[in-house]
C-alpha positions as CSV (number, residue, x, y, z in Angstrom):
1,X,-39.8,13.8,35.8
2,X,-38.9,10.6,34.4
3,X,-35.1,10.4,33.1
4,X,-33.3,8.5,30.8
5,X,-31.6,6.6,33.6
6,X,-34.6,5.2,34.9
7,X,-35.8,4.1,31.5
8,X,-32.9,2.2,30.6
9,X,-33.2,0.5,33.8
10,X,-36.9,-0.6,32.8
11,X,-36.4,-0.9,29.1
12,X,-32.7,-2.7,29.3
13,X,-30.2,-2.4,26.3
14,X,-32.5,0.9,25.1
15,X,-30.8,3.7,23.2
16,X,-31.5,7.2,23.8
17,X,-31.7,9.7,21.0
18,X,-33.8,12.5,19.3
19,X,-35.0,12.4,15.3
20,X,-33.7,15.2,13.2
21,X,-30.5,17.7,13.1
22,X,-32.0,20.5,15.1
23,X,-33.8,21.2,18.2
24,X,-37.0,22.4,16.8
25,X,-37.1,19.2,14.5
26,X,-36.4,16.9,17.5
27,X,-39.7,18.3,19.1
28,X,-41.3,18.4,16.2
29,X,-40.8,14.6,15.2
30,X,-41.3,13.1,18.7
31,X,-44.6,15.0,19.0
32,X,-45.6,12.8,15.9
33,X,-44.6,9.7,17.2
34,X,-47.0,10.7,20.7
35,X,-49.7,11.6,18.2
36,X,-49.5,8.2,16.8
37,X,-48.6,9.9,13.2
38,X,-45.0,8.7,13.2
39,X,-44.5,4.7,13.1
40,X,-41.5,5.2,10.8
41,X,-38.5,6.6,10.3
42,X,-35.4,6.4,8.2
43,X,-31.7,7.7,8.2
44,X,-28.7,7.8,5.8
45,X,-26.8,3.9,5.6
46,X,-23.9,5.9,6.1
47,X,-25.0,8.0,8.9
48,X,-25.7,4.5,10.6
49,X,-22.9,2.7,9.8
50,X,-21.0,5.5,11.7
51,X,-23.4,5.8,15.0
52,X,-22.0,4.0,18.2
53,X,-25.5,2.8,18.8
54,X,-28.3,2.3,16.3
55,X,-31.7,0.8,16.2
56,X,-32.5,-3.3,16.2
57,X,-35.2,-5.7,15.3
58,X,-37.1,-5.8,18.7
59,X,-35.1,-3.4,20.3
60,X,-36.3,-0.3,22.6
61,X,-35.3,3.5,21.6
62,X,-35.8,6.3,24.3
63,X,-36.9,9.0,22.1
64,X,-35.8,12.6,23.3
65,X,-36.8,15.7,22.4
66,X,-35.2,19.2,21.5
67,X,-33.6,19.5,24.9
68,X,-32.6,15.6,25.5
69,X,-35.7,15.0,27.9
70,X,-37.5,11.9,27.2
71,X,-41.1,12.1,25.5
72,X,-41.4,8.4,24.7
73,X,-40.1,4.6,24.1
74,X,-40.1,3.2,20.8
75,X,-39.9,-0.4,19.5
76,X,-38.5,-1.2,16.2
77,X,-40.4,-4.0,14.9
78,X,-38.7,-3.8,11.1
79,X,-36.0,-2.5,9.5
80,X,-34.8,-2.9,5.6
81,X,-32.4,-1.1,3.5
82,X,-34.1,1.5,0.5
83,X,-32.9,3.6,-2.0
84,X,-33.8,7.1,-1.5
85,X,-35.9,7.2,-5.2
86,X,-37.2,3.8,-4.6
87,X,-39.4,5.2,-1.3
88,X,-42.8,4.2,-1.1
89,X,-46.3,6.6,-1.1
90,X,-46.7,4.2,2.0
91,X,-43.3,5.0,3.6
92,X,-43.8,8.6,3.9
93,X,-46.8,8.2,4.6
94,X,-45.7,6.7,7.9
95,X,-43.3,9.2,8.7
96,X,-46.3,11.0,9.3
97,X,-44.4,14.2,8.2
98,X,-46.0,17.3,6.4
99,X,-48.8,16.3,4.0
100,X,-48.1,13.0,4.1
101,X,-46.9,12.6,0.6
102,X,-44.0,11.2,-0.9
103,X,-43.7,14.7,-2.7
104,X,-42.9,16.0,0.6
105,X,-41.3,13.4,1.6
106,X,-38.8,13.7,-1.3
107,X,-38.2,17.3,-0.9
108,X,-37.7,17.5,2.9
109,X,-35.8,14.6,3.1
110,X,-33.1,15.6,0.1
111,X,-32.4,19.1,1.6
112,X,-31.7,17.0,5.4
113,X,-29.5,14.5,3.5
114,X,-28.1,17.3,1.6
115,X,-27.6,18.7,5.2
116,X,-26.1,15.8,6.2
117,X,-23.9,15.7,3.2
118,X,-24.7,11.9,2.1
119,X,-27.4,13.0,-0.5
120,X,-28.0,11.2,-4.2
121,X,-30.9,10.4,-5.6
122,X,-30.0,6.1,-5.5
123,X,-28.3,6.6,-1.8
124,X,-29.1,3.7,0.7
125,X,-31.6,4.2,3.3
126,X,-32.2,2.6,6.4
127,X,-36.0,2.4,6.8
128,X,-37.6,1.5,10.5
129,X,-40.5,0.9,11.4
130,X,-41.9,1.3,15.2
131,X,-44.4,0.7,17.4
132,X,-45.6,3.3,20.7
133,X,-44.5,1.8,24.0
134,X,-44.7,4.1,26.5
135,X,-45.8,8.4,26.3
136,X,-43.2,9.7,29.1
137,X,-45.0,12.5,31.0
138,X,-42.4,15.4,31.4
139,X,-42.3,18.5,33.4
140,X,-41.9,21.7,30.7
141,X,-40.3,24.5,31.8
């Protein structure tokens, strides 16, 4: 089983760290970006501001799943700063969440921001996009 060690050591100055607030969502997300239905995310400005380490332009991202094991590497290849009602049919689209639509998108994302406790309708988003690197084959218990 490949670990996060060994993939900072071939991808150097990657982060580590799953998508979502749960363990189920973690899984969930990651399996989209394997499936090549996830090319973009996008998290609170003020969740970011506060991380130790975030995303960069042309920087790698060890993406982890529900139990912190690796399931792939992730290049961000653009970032940009959105308000939550200015979010594009495009956008969610490439979350690649639910139905795809930014009715879905709207809905799901509001209740995790309102989870997160930074919700409004004009908050500031911080909207990657990625490209697949590397699929990390893992051993599942």
């Amino acid at each position: 089983m490949v670990t996060v060690k060994q993939l900072k050591a071939k991808y150097p100055g990657a982060i580590a760290w799953p998508f979502g607030d749960s363990p189920q969502m973690s899984a969930e997300l990651a399996g989209l970006v394997v499936r090549g239905l996830k090319t973009a995310g996008c998290g609170s400005l003020a969740a970011f501001e506060k991380e130790e380490d975030s995303p960069t332009i042309g920087g790698y991202n060890i993406i982890l799943d529900g139990e912190g094991r690796p399931i792939c590497v992730i290049r961000t290849i653009a970032m940009r700063l959105i308000r939550f009602n200015e979010v594009t049919e495009e956008l969610a689209r490439k979350e690649g969440e639910g139905d795809l639509s930014l009715q879905y998108w709207r809905r799901e994302h509001k209740e995790f921001f309102e989870r997160e406790g930074t919700f409004s309708e004009n908050m500031e988003l911080v909207a990657e996009e990625f490209e697949l690197i590397e699929i990390v084959q893992t051993e599942h218990r």
